[in-house]
NUDOPA-182629 format. One line per 10 residues: number of its first residue (from 1); for each residue x, y, z of C-alpha. Coordinates in nm, 2 decimals. Example, Ala and Ser with C-alpha at 12.3 -4.5 7.8 and 13.67 -1.06 7.14 Angstrom:
1) 1.23,-0.45,0.78 | 1.37,-0.11,0.71
This chain:
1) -3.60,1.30,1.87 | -3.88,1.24,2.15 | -3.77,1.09,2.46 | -4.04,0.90,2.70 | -3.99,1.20,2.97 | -4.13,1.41,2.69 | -3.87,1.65,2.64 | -3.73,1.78,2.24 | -3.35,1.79,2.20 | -3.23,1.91,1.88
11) -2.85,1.98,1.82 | -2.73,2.32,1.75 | -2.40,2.40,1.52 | -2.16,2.28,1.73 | -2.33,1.92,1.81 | -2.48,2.03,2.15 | -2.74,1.83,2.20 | -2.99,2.09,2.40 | -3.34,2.06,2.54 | -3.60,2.23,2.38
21) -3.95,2.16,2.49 | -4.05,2.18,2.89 | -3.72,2.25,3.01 | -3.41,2.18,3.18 | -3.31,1.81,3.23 | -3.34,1.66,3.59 | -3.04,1.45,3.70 | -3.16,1.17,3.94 | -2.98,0.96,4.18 | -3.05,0.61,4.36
31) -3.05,0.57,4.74 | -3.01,0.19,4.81 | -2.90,0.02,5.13 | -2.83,-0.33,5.29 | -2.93,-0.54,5.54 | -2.75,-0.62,5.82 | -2.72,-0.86,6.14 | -2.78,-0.73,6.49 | -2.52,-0.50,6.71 | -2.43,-0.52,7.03
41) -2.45,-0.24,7.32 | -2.14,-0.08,7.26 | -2.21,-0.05,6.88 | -2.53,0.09,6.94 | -2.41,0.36,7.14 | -2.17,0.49,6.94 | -2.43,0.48,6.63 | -2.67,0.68,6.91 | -2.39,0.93,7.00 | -2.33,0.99,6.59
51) -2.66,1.00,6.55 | -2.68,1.30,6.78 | -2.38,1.45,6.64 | -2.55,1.46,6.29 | -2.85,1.60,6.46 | -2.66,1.91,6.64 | -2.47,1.96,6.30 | -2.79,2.00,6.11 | -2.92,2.23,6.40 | -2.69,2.45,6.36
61) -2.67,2.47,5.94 | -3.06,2.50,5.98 | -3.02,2.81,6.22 | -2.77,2.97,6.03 | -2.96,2.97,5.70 | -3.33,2.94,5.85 | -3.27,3.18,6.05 | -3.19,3.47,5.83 | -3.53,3.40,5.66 | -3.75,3.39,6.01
71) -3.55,3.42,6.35 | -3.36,3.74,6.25 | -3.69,3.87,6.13 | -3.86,3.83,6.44 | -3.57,3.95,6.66 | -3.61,4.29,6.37 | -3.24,4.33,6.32 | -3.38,4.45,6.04 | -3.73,4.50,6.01 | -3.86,4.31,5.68
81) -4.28,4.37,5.65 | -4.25,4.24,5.35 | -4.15,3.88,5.50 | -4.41,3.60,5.44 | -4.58,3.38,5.71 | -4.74,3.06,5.69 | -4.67,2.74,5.50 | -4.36,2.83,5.28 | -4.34,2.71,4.93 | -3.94,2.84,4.98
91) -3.65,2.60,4.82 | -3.44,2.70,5.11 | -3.08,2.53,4.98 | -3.11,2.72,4.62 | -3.22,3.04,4.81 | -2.88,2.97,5.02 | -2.72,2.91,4.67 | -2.82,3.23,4.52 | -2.72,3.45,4.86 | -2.36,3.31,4.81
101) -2.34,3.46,4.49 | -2.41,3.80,4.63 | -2.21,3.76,4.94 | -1.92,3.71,4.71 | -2.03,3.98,4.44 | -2.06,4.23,4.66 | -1.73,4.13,4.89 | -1.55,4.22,4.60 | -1.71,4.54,4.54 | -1.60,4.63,4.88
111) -1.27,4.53,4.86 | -1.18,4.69,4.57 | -1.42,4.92,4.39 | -1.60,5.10,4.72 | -1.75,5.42,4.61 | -1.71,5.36,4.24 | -2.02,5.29,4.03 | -1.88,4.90,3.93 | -1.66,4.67,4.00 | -1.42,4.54,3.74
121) -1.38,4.20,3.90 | -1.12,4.08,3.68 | -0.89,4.40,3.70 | -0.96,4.42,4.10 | -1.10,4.79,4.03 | -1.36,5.05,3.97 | -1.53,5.20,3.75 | -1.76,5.52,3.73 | -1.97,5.70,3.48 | -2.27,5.42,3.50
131) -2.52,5.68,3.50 | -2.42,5.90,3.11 | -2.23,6.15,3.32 | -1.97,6.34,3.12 | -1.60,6.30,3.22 | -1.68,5.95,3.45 | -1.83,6.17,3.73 | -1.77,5.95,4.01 | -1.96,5.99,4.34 | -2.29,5.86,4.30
141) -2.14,5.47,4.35 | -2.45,5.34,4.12 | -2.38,4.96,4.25 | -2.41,5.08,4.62 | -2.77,5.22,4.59 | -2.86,4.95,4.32 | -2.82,4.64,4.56 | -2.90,4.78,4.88 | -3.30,4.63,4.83 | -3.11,4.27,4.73
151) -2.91,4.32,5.05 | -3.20,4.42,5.26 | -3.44,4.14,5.09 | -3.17,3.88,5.18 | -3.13,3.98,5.55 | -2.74,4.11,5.50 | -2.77,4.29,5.77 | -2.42,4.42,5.80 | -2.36,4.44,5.45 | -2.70,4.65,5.40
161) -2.57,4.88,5.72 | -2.25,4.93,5.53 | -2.45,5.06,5.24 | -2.66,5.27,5.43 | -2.35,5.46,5.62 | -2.20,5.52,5.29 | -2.54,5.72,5.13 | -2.57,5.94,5.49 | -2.22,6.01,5.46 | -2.09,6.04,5.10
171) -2.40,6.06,4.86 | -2.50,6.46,4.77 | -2.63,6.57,4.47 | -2.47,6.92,4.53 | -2.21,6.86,4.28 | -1.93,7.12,4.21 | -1.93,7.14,3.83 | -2.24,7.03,3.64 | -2.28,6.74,3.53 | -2.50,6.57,3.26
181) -2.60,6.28,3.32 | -2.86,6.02,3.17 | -3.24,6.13,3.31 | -3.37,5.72,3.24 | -3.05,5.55,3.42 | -3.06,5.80,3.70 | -3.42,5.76,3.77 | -3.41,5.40,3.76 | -3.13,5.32,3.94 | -3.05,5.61,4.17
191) -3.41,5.73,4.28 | -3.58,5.39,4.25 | -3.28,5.23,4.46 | -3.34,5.49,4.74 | -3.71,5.49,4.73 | -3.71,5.11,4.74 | -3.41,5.13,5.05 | -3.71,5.38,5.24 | -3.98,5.18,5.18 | -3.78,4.85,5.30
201) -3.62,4.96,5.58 | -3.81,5.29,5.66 | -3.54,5.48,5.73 | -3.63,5.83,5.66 | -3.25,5.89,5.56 | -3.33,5.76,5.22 | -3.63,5.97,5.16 | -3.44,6.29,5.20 | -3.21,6.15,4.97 | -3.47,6.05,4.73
211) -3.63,6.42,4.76 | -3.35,6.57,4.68 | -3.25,6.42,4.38 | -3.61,6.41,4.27 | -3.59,6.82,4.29 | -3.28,6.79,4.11 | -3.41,6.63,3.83 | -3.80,6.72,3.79 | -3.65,7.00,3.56 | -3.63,6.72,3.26
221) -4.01,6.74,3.24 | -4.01,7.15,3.16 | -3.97,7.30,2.86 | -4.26,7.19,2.61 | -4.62,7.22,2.62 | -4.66,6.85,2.56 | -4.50,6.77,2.88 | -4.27,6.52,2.74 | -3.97,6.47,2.92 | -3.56,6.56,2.77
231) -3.39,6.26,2.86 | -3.08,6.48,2.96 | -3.07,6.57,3.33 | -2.78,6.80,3.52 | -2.67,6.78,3.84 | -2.66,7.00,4.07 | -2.97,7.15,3.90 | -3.13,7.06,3.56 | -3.30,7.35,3.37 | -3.58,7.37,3.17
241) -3.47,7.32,2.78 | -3.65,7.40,2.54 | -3.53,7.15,2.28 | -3.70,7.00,1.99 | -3.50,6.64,2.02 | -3.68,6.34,1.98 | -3.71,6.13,2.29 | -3.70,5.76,2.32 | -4.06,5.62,2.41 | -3.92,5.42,2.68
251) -3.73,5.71,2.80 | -4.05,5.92,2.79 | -4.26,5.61,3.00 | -3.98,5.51,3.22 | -4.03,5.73,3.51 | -4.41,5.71,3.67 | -4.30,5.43,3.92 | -4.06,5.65,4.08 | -4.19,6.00,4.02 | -4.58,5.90,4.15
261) -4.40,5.69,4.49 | -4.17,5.99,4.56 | -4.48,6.19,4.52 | -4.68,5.97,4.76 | -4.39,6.00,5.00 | -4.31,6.35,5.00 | -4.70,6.46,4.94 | -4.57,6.68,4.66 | -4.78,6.56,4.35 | -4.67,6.80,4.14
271) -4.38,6.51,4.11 | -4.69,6.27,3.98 | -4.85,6.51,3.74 | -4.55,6.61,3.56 | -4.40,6.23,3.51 | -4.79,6.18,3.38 | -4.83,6.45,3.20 | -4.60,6.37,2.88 | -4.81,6.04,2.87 | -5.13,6.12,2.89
281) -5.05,6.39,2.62 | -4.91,6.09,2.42 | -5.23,5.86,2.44 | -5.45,6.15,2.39 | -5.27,6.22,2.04 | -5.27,5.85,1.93 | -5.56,5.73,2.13 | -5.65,5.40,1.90 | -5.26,5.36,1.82 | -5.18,5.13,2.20
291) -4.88,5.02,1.98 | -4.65,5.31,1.94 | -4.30,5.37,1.73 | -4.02,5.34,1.92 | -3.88,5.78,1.89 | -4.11,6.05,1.92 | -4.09,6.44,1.88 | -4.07,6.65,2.22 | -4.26,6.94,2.17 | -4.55,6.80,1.93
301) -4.55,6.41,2.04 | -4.53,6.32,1.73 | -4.40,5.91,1.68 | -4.10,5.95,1.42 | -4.09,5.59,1.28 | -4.35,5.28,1.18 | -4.12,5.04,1.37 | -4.35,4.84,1.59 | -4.14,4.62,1.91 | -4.20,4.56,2.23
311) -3.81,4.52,2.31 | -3.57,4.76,2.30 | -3.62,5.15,2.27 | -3.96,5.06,2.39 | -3.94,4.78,2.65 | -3.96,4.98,2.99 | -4.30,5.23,2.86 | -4.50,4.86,2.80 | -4.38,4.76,3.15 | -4.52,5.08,3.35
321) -4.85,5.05,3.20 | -4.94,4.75,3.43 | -4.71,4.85,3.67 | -4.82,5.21,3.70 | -5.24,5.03,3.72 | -5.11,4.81,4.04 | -4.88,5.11,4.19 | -5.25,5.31,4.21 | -5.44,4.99,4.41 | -5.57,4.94,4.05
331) -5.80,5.29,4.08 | -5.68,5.46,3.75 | -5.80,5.22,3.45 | -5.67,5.43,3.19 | -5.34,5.25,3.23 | -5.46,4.87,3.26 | -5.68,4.98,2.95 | -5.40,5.11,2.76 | -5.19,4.81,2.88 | -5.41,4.56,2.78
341) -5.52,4.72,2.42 | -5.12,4.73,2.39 | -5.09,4.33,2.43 | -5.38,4.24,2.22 | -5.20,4.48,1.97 | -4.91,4.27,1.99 | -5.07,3.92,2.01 | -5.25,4.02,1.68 | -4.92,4.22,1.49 | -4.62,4.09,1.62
351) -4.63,3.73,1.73 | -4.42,3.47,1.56 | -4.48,3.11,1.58 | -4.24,2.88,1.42 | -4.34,2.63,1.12 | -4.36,2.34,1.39 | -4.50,2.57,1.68 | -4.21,2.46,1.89 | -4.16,2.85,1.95 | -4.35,3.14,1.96
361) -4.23,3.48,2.08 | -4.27,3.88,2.00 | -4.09,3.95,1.68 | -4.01,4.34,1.57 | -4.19,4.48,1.29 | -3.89,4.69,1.09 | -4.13,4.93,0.92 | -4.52,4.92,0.88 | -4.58,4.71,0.64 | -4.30,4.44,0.72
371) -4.36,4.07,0.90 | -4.22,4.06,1.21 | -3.86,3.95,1.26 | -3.77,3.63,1.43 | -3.49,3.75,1.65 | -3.53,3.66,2.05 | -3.35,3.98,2.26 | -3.27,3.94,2.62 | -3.39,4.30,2.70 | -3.70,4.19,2.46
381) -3.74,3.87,2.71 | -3.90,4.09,3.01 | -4.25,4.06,2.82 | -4.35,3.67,2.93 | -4.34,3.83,3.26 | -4.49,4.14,3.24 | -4.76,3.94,3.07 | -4.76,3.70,3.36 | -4.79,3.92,3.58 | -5.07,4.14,3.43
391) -5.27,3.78,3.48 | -5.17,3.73,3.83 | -5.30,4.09,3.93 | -5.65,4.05,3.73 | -5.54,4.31,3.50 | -5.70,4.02,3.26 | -5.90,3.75,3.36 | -6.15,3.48,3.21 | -6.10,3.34,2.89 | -5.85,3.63,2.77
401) -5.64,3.50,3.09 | -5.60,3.23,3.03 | -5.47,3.37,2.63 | -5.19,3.57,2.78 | -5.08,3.34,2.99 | -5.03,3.07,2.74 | -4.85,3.31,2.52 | -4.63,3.37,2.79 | -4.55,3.02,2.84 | -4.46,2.99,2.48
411) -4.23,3.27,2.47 | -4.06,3.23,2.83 | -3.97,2.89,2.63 | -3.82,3.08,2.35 | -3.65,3.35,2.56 | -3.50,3.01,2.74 | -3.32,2.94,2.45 | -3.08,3.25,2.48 | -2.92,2.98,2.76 | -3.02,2.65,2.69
421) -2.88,2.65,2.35 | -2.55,2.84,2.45 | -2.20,2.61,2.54 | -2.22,2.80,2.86 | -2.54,2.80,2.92 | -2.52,3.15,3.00 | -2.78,3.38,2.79 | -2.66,3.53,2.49 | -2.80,3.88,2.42 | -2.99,3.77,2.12
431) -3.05,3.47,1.86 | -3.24,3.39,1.56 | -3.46,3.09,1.48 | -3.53,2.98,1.22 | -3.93,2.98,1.17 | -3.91,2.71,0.92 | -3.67,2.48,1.04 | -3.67,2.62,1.42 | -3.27,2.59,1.41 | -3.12,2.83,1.63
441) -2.81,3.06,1.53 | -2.61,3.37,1.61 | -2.56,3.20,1.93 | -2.18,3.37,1.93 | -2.31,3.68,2.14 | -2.19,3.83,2.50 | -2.35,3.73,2.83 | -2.42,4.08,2.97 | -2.53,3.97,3.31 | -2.89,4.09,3.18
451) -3.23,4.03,3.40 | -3.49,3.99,3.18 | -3.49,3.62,3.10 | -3.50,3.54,3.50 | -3.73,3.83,3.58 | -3.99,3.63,3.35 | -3.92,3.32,3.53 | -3.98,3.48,3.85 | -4.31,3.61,3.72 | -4.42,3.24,3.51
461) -4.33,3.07,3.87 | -4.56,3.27,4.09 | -4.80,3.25,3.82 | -4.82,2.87,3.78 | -4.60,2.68,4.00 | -4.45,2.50,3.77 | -4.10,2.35,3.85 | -3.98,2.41,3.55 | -3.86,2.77,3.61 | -3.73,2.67,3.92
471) -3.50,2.42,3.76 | -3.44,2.64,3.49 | -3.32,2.94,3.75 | -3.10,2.73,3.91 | -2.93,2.59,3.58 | -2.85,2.99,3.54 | -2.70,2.98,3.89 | -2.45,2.71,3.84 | -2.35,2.80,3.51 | -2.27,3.19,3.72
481) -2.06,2.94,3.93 | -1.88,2.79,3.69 | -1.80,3.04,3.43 | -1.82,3.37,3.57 | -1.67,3.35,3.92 | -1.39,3.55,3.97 | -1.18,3.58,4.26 | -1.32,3.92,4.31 | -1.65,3.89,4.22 | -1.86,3.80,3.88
491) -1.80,3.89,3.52 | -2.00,3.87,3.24 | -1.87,3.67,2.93 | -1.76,3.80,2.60 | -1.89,3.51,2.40 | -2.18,3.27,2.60 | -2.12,3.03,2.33 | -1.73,2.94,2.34 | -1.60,2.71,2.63 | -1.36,2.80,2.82
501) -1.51,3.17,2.78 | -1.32,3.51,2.80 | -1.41,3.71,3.08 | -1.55,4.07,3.02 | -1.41,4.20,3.36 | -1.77,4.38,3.45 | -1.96,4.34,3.73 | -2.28,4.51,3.60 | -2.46,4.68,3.90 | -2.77,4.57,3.78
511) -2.65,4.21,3.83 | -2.69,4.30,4.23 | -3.02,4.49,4.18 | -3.20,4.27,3.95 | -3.02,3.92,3.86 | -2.97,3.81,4.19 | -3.28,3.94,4.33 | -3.48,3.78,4.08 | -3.32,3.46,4.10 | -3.35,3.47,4.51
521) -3.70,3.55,4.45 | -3.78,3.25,4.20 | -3.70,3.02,4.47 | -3.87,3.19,4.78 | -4.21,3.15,4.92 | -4.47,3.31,4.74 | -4.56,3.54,5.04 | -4.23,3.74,5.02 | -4.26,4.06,4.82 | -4.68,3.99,4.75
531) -4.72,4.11,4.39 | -5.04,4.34,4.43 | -4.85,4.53,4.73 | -4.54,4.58,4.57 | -4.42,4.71,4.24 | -4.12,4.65,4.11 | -3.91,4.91,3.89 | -3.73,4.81,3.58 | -3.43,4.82,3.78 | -3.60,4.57,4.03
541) -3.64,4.79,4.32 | -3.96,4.73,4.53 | -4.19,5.00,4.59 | -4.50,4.97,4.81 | -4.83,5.01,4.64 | -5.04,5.31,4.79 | -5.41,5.28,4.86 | -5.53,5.55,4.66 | -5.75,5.83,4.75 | -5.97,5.94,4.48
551) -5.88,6.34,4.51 | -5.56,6.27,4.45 | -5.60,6.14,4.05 | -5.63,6.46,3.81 | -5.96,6.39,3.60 | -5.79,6.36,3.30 | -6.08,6.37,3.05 | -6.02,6.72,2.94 | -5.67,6.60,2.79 | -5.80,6.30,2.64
561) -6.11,6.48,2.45 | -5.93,6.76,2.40 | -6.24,6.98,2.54 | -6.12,7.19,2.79 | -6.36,7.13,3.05 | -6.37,7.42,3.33 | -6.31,7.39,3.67 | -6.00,7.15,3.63 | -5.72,7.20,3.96 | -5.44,7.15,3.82
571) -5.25,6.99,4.11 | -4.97,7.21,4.03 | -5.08,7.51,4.22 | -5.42,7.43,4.35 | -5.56,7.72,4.08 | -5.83,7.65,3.82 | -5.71,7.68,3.46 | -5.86,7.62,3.11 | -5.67,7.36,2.88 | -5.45,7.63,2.73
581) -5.30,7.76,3.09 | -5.24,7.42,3.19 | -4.99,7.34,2.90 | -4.85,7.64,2.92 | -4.77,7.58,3.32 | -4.62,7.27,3.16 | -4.38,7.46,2.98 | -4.28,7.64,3.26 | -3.94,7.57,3.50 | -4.06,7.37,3.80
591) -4.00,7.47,4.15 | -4.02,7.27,4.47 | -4.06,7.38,4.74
């Protein structure tokens, strides 16, 4: 039925009445108050003197929390550029809310899983092999360097300085026996984290550490002329392979965010051209297809399948276009190009709307010919943000703006429902609705901890200001409180939708890196982290935005037209080469120096 405040509540299987238009519910109080006769002298001074008390209490609760946001700042305890000035659109108390949570999450970790990759919060004990590695290689303590930009965004100092010790100290890449480990997770997590930890804090530390791994791993790209990257990286050293696997297509784009700033940092761009180069290869090849299957061949490019998503198996390649467009200063069109042709692909193939138009949402196409499905996936649910966002850096504008950003309202609503419709109200990992009588099932999933459907409130908030996502964010933040507090930390749930729930005993790292930062970010003042000078990984770790010389950008037009054009550097070793050199350099084991 329709209430007056204009929200939808239909019931789901179990008789839950949920909302399902415009939100979360608001629950109001009354302040009332009576009148009373005059008071003497002695009554007024003791009204005065609790008066003041109240005053010095507030003082001091005000310092404590205020001033990690501004006084600690300007004292540089630790230096935050990133801090905003001015008139502050902050919600201070839910910003405190959501800094408890991590003070407690990552307590935990320290107590009882320091140096392991995750906490089992539950058990009171680590875990390791995070990152693919064969045989739970430990030593890399993947929740360490994943939460050290949450830590460092929140003003932990202490807690950040504990990180840091523990990467100068502990963290080498020079393992004794090799190691495989998973090229995607290590790049996000690993080199992002330390790359966002320099370029926070500027400690240099973090750079070398960066560098280092970054020589490590290069390697992946090697081994074909297409450039295209083997998602299986080695530690100490990975070697050129010459393999004709098929590659993921978020695997192949989920690495120019890291690859292009470690590049910037080190002045080495053969780290750039390399984590381009499988790409532009790609686009070149299918250069009116912006929607792309989800595997593809190595060594020819070649997409394997007709299935057509923007959720998993391709989520993360979708993200980087815009992201990689914004990490430039916006110089290098091709990707906001091929980013945009990629949405309007989307919008015109894979977009569901329900019988009623209550939802609408990106479904996945199984094969080519198929209608879209009308499953909502968590991982799927970073796209109302990545759309949002592509508005709020002009990627779009006009007319066609304001397009994608009412889709992305529509389907942030959608994506809601993995929590609004859940006992716990905790997101299950993915639901069907019903297009025709927009009834939602399957709601018996796990609550993984997972980002996207916050990350996409953080982006529809800074985008519109609604209040909405606020509310909505902080209904995700209680229900953490209530039923996924442990004494050691947080767990995830095996089933969102059963009250009481079973714990899953996992503290997910990325709950520190992303989660937690997004959530602190949904309710802090727009100034903090400005969107067209940062960049945020798909593990959430900030990287500055460089200003862009136009030198440094290869002209790519002889890979795109195939035509070979002379006089190309190749930015590899400053040598001119035809077309056929260059991909053979490609092929070639990398060395840096």
């Amino acid at each position: 039925m329709k209430h007056e405040n204009g929200l939808m509540q239909r019931q789901n299987g179990s008789g839950k009445t949920f909302v399902t238009y415009k939100g979360a519910q608001k629950k109001m109080g009354a302040i009332g108050g009576s009148q009373g006769r005059g008071m003497g002298w002695k009554q007024g001074l003791l009204v005065l003197s609790f008066v003041l008390s109240l005053v010095a209490i507030f003082s001091m609760e005000y310092y404590a929390f205020y001033g990690i946001q501004y006084l600690e700042a300007q004292a540089k305890k630790i230096k935050r550029p990133y801090a905003s000035s001015g008139e502050s659109n902050a919600d201070l108390e839910r910003m405190k809310g959501v800094k408890e949570v991590m003070k407690h999450a990552w307590k935990g970790y320290e107590t009882y899983a320091w140096g392991n990759d995750e906490l089992l919060p539950k058990s009171k004990r680590g875990k390791s092999g995070v990152l693919g590695s064969m045989n739970g290689f430990s030593g890399f303590a993947a929740s360490i360097v994943d939460a050290m930009s949450t830590l460092h965004l929140m003003g932990l100092e202490a807690e950040f300085a504990h990180a840091r010790d523990w990467v100068a100290e502990n963290m080498t890449f020079a393992t004794g026996a090799t190691q495989q480990v998973s090229f995607f997770e290590t790049t996000i997590r690993l080199l992002g984290g330390l790359l966002s930890a320099h370029d926070l804090s500027g400690d240099e530390m973090f750079l070398e550490k960066a560098n280092d791994l970054g020589s490590r791993l290069v390697n992946a790209f090697a081994g074909t002329r297409s450039g295209i990257l083997l998602n299986e990286a080695r530690l100490p050293n990975t070697e050129a392979v010459y393999s004709r696997s098929d590659v993921l297509l978020a695997e192949i784009g989920t690495n120019l965010v890291e690859f292009a700033t470690l590049a910037a940092r080190t002045g080495n761009e053969t780290y750039r051209i390399r984590a381009e180069a499988g790409l532009r290869f790609l686009h070149a090849k299918y250069p009116d297809d912006p929607l792309l299957g989800t595997s593809v061949a190595r060594n020819t490019g070649d997409v394997r399948d007709s299935m057509r998503s923007v959720g998993t198996r391709t989520d993360s390649y979708y993200e980087y276009l815009l992201k990689y467009w914004i990490l430039g200063n916006k110089k290098d069109d091709h990707w906001r190009q091929r980013w945009e042709d990629s949405v309007d692909a989307a919008l015109e193939e894979l977009k569901v709307t329900s019988k009623n138009g209550l939802y609408t949402f990106m479904g996945t196409k199984r094969s080519k010919n198929s209608a879209p499905d009308s499953s909502v996936t968590h991982l799927g649910c970073f796209y109302p943000g990545s759309v949002a966002l592509g508005v709020i850096s002009g990627a779009v504008t006009g007319e066609k703006a304001e397009k994608y950003l009412d889709f992305a309202k529509s389907m942030m609503h959608a994506c809601f429902q993995l929590y609004n419709a859940t006992a716990t109200g905790l997101g299950a990992d993915e639901i069907f609705i019903n297009m025709q009588t927009e009834e939602i099932s399957n709601l018996n999933r796990p609550y993984l901890q997972r980002p996207e459907v916050v990350e996409s409130m953080f982006y529809l908030w800074r985008a519109t200001h609604d209040r909405m996502y606020r509310d909505w964010g902080w209904s995700v933040v209680e229900a953490l409180n209530q039923y996924c507090k442990q004494e050691a930390g947080y767990s995830g749930l095996v089933n969102a939708n059963v009250i009481p729930p079973m714990s899953d005993d996992s503290q997910q790292s990325w709950f520190l890196a992303e989660t937690l930062k997004y959530l602190y970010l949904l309710f802090s003042d727009d100034g903090a982290l400005n969107l067209d000078e940062w960049v945020f990984n798909t593990e959430a770790h900030p990287v500055r935005a460089r200003k862009v010389e136009e030198s440094y950008w290869i002209d790519w037009d002889f890979v795109e037209n195939a035509t070979g054009k002379p006089g190309l550097t190749d930015g590899l070793k400053s040598s001119v080469v035809s077309l056929e050199q260059f991909f053979e350099q490609l092929s070639q084991p990398i060395e840096i120096e």
